[in-house]
GUVEX-583106 format. One record per residue (C-alpha): residue number from 1; x, y, z. Coordinates in Angstrom, 3 decimals. Layout:
N
REC   pos          u          v          w
REC   NUM          X          Y          Z
...
This chain:
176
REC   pos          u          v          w
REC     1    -27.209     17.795    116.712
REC     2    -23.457     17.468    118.161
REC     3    -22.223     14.080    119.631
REC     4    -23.268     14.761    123.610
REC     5    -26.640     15.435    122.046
REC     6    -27.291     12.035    120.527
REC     7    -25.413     10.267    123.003
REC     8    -28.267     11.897    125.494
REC     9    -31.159     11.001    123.275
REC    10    -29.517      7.716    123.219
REC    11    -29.850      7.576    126.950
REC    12    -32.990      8.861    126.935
REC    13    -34.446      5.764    124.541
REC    14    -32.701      3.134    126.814
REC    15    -33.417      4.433    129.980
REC    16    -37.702      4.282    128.938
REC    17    -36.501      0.629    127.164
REC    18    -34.865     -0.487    130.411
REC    19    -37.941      0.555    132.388
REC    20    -40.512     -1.406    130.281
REC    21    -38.395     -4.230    130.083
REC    22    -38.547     -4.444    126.130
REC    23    -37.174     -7.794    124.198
REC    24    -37.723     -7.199    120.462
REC    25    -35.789     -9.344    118.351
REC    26    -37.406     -8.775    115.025
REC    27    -35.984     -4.866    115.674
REC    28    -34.065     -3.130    112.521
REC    29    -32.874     -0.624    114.819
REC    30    -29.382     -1.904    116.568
REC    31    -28.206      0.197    119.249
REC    32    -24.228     -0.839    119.991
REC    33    -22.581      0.467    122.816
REC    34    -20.379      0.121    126.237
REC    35    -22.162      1.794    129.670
REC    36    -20.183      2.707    132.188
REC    37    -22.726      3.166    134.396
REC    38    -25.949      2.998    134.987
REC    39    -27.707      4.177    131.995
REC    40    -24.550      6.343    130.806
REC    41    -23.260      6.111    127.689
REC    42    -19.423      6.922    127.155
REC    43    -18.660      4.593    124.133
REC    44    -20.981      3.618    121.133
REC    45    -20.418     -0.602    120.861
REC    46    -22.737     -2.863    122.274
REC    47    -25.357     -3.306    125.436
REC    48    -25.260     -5.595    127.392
REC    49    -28.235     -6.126    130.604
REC    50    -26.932     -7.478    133.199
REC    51    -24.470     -7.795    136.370
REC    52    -20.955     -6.796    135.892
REC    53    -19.898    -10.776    136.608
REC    54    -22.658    -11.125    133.624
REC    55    -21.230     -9.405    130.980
REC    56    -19.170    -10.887    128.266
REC    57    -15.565     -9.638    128.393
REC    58    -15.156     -8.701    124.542
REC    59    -17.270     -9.581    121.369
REC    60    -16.428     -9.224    118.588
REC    61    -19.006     -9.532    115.844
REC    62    -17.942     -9.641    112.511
REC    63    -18.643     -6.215    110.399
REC    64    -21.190     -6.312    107.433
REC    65    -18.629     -5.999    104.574
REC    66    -16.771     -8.961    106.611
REC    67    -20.268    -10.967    106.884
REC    68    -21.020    -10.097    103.115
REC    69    -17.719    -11.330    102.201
REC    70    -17.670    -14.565    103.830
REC    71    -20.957    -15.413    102.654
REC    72    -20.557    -14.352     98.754
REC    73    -17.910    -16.807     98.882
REC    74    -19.701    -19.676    100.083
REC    75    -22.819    -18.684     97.191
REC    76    -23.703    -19.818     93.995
REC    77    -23.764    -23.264     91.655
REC    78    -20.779    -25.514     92.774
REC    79    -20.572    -23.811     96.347
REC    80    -22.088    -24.912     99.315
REC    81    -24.790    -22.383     99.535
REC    82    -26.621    -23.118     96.656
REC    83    -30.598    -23.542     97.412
REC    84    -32.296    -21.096     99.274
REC    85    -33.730    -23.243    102.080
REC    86    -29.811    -23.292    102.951
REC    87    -29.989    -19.415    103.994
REC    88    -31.907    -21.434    106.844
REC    89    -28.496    -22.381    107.950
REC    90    -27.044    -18.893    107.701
REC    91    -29.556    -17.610    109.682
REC    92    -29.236    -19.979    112.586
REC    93    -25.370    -18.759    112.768
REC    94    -25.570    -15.463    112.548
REC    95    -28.454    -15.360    115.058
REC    96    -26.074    -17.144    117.512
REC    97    -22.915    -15.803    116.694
REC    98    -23.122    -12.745    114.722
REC    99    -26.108    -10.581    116.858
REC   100    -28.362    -11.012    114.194
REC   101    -32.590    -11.204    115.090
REC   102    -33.749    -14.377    115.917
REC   103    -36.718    -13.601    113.827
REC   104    -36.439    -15.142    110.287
REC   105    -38.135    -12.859    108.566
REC   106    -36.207     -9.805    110.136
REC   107    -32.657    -11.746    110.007
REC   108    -32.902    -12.387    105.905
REC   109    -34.238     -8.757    105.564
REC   110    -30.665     -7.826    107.334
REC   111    -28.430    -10.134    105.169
REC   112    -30.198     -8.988    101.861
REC   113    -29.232     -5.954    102.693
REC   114    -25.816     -6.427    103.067
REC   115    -22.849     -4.434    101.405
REC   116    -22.636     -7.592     98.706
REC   117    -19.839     -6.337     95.567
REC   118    -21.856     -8.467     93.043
REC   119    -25.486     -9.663     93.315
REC   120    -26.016    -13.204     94.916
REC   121    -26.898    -16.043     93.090
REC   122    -29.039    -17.422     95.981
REC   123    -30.350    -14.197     98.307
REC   124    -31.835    -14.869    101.458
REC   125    -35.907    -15.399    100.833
REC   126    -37.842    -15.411    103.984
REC   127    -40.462    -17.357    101.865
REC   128    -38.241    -20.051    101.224
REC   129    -37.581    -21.002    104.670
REC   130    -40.539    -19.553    106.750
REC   131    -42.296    -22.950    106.863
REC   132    -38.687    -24.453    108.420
REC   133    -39.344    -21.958    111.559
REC   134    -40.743    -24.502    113.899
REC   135    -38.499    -27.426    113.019
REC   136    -36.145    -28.536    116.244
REC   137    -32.912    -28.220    115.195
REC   138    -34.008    -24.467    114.352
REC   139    -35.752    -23.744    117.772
REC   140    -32.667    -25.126    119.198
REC   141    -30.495    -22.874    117.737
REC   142    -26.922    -23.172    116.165
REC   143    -25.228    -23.422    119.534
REC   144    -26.704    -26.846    120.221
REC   145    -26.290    -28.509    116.923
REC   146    -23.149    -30.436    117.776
REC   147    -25.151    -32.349    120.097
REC   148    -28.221    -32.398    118.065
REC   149    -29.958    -35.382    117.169
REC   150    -32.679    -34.763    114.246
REC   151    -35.321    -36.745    113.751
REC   152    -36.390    -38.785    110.319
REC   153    -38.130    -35.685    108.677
REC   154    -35.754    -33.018    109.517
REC   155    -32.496    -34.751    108.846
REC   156    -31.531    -33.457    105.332
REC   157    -32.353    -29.912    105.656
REC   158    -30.545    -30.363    109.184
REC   159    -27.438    -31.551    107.700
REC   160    -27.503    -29.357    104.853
REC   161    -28.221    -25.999    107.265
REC   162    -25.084    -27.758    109.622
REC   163    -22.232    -27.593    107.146
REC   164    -23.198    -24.419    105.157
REC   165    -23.046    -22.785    108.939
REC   166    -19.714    -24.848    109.440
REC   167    -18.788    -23.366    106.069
REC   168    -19.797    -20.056    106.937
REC   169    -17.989    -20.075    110.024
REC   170    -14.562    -21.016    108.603
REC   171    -14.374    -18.636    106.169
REC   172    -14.989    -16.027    109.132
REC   173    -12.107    -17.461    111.219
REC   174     -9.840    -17.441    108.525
REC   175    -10.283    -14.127    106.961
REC   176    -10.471    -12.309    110.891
């Protein structure tokens, strides 16, 4: 298959996507790329749905090596991310800021398999924070945590999840 073949197939799969109006954000499959037009496809980067005024004018996610990077060196005993509830707090960011799934389950699946040089200490366990799903801060998302006020029972884990996103965030600002 040449490169005008796939890019038609490509077409092809958001064109019947478009028309159903599908929103799956536990997918595995990440289609990235720039239309020109209508449903034509002249660069492979990132979709966006939407008016023209709409769409963002450049983003620029991090890569996984990048991603793996930033997080190996916030893991293990003495570092920030060191309990595996905390991957809570990764997954909050990365869902906001890094186009990960929303879904839990389908977000750690996609950091565990990141291009990591040396096994994590702590890997992300969708086990270990499954039962955190539901809480607040986590329905409100990352973006909204500056603001966020969390109540008696969620305050620790909140706090925690905060600063090893914080943490998370810095080292990705600083090595990009």
């Amino acid at each position: 298959m040449n490169e005008n073949e796939a890019i038609g197939l490509i077409n092809h799969l958001l064109e019947g996507l478009h028309q159903a109006d599908l929103t799956n954000f536990g997918s595995h499959l990440q289609i990235v790329y720039v239309a020109s037009g209508a449903q034509h496809v002249e660069t492979i980067q990132k979709q966006y749905v939407g008016t023209q005024q709409e769409l963002p004018h450049s983003v620029n996610y991090p890569t996984d090596e990048q991603l793996a990077n930033a997080i190996s060196s916030i893991n293990g005993k003495g570092k920030i991310l060191d309990e595996y509830q905390k991957w809570l707090g990764v997954c909050c960011y990365v869902s906001a800021k890094c186009g990960y799934p929303i879904d839990l389950d389908a977000c750690c699946r996609r950091l565990a398999a990141l291009p990591y040089k040396e096994p994590l200490e702590y890997m992300p366990q969708y086990k270990s924070i499954r039962v955190y799903a539901t809480w607040n801060f986590v329905k409100a998302g990352f973006d909204s945590w500056a603001d966020f006020k969390p109540n008696d029972q969620e305050r620790n884990l909140f706090v925690k999840c905060r600063d090893v996103a914080l943490a998370l965030e810095h080292v990705l600002k600083r090595n990009n």
